[in-house]
MARBA-3410 file (N, C-alpha, C, O; in Angstrom, 1 decimal):
71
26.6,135.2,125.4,28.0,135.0,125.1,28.9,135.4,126.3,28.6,136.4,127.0 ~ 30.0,134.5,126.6,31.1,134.8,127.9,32.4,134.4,127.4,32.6,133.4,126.7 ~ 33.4,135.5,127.9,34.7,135.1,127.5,35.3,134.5,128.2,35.3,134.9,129.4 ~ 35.9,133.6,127.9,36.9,132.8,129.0,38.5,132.7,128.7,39.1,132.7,127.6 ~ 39.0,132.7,129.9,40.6,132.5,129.9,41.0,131.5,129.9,40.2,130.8,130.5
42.2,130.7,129.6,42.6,129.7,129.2,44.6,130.1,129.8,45.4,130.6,129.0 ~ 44.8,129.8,131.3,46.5,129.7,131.6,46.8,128.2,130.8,46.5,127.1,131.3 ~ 47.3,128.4,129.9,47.9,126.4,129.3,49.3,126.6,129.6,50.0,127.6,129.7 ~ 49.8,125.0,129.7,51.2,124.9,129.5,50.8,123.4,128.3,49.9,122.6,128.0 ~ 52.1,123.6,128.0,52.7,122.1,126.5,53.7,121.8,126.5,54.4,122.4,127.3
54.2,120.9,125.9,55.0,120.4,125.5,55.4,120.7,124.1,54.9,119.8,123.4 ~ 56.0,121.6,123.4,55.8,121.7,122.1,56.4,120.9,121.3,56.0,121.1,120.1 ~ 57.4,119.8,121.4,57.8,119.5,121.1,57.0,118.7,119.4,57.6,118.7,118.2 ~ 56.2,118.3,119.6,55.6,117.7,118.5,54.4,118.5,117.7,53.3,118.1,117.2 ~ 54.9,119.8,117.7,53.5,121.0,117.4,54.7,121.7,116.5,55.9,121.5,116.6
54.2,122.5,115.7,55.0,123.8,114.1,54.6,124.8,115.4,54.3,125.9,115.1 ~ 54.6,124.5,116.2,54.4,126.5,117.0,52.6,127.0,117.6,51.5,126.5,117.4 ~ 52.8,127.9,118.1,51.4,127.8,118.7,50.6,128.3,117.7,49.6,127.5,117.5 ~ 50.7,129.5,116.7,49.6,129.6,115.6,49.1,128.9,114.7,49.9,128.1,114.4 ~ 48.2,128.9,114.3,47.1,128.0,113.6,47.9,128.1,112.3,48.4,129.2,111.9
47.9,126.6,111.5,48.5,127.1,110.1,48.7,126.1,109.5,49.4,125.1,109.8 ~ 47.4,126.2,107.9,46.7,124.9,107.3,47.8,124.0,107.2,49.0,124.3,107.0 ~ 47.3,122.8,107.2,47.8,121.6,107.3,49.6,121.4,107.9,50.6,121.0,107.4 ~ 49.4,121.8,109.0,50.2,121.7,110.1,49.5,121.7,111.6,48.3,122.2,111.9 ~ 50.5,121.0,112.5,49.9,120.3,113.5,50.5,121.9,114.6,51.7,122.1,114.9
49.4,122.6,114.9,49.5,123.7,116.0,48.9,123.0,117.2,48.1,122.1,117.4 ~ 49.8,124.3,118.2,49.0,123.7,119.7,47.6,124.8,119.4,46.5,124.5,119.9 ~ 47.6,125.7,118.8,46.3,126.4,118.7,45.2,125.8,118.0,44.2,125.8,118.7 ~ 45.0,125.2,116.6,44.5,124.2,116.1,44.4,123.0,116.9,43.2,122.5,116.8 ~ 45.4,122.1,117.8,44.9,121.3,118.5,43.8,121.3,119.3,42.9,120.5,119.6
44.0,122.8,119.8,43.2,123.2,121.5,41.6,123.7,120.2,40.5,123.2,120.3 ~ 41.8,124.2,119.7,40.7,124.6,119.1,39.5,123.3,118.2,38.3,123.2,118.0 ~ 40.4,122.6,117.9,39.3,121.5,117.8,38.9,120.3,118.6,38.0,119.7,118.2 ~ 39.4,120.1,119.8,39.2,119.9,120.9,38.1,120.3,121.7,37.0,119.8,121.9 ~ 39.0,121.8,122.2,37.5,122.7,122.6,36.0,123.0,122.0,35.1,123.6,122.6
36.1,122.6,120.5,34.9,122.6,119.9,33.8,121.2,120.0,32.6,120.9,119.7 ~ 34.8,120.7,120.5,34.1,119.4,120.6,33.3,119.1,122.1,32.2,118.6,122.3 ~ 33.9,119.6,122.8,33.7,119.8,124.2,32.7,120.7,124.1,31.7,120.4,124.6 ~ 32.7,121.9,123.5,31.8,123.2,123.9,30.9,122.9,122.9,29.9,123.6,123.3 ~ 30.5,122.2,121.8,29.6,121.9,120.7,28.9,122.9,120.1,27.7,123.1,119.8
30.7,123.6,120.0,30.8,125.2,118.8,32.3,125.4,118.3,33.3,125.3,119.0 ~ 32.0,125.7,116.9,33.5,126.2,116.2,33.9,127.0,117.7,33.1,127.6,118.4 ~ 35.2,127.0,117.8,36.1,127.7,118.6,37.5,128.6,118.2,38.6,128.0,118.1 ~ 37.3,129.9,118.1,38.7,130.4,117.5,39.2,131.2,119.2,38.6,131.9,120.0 ~ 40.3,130.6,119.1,41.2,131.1,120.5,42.1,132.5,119.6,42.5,132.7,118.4
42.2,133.3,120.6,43.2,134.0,120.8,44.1,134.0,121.8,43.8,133.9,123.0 ~ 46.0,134.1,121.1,46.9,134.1,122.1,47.6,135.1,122.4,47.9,135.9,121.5 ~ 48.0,135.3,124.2,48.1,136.5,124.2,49.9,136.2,123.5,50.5,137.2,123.6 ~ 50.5,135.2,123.0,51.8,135.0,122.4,51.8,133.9,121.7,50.7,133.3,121.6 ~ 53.0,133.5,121.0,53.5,132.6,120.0,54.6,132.0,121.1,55.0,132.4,122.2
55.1,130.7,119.9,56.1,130.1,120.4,56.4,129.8,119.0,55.7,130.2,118.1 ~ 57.5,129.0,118.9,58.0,128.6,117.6,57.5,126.8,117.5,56.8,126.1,118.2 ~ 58.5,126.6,116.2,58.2,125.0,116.0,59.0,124.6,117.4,59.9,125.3,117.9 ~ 58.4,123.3,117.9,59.3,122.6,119.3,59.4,123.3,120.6,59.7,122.6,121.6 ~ 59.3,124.4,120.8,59.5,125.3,121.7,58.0,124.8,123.2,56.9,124.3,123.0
58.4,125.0,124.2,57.4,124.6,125.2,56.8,125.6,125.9,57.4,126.7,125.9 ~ 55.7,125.5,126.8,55.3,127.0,127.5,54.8,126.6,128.7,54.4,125.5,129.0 ~ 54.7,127.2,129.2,53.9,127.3,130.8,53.5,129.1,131.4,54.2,130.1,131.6 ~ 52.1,128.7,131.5,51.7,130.0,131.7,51.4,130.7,130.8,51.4,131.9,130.9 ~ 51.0,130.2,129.6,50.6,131.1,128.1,49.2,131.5,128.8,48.7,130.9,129.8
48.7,132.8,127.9,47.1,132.8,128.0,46.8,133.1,126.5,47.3,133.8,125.7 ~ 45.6,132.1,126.8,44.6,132.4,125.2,43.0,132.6,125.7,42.6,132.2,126.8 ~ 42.5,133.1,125.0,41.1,133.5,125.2,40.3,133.2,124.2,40.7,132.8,123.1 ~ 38.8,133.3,124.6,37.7,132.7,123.2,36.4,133.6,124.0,36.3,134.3,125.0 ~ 35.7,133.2,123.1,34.1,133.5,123.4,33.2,132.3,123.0,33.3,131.6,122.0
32.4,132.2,123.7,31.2,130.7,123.5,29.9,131.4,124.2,29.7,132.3,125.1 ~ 29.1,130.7,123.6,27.8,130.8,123.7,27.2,129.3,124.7,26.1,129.1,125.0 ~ 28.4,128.5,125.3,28.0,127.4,125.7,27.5,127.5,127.1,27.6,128.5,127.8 ~ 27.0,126.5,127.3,25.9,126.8,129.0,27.0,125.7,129.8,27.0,125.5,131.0 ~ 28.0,125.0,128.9,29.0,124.7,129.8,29.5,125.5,131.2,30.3,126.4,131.2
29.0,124.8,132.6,29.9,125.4,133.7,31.7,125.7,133.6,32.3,126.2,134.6
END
């Protein structure tokens, strides 16, 4: 297992806010089912912050852990 860091920037405009939250469209839920697809493993990010609904970011960091042999 290796942890990786993640600097993102968004657009929030069309996202409820960066936290994950059932049946709403998050940038954390976006990035996390994404990245699961890519790494070919459930993915739970942690952020080091929030944003609200619409709000935009640059320079956020989120982190994870994977078992993937992805470079």
């Amino acid at each position: 297992m290796r942890g990786l860091k993640l600097v993102v920037a968004y657009d929030g405009a069309n996202f409820d806010g960066w936290q994950r939250q059932p049946g709403r469209r998050t940038v954390q839920g976006v990035m996390e089912a994404h990245l699961g697809e890519v790494l070919k493993e459930p993915v739970k990010l942690t952020g080091a912050g929030r944003t609200d609904a619409g709000c935009h970011a640059r320079g956020q960091v989120a982190s994870l852990t994977t078992g993937s042999k992805l470079p």
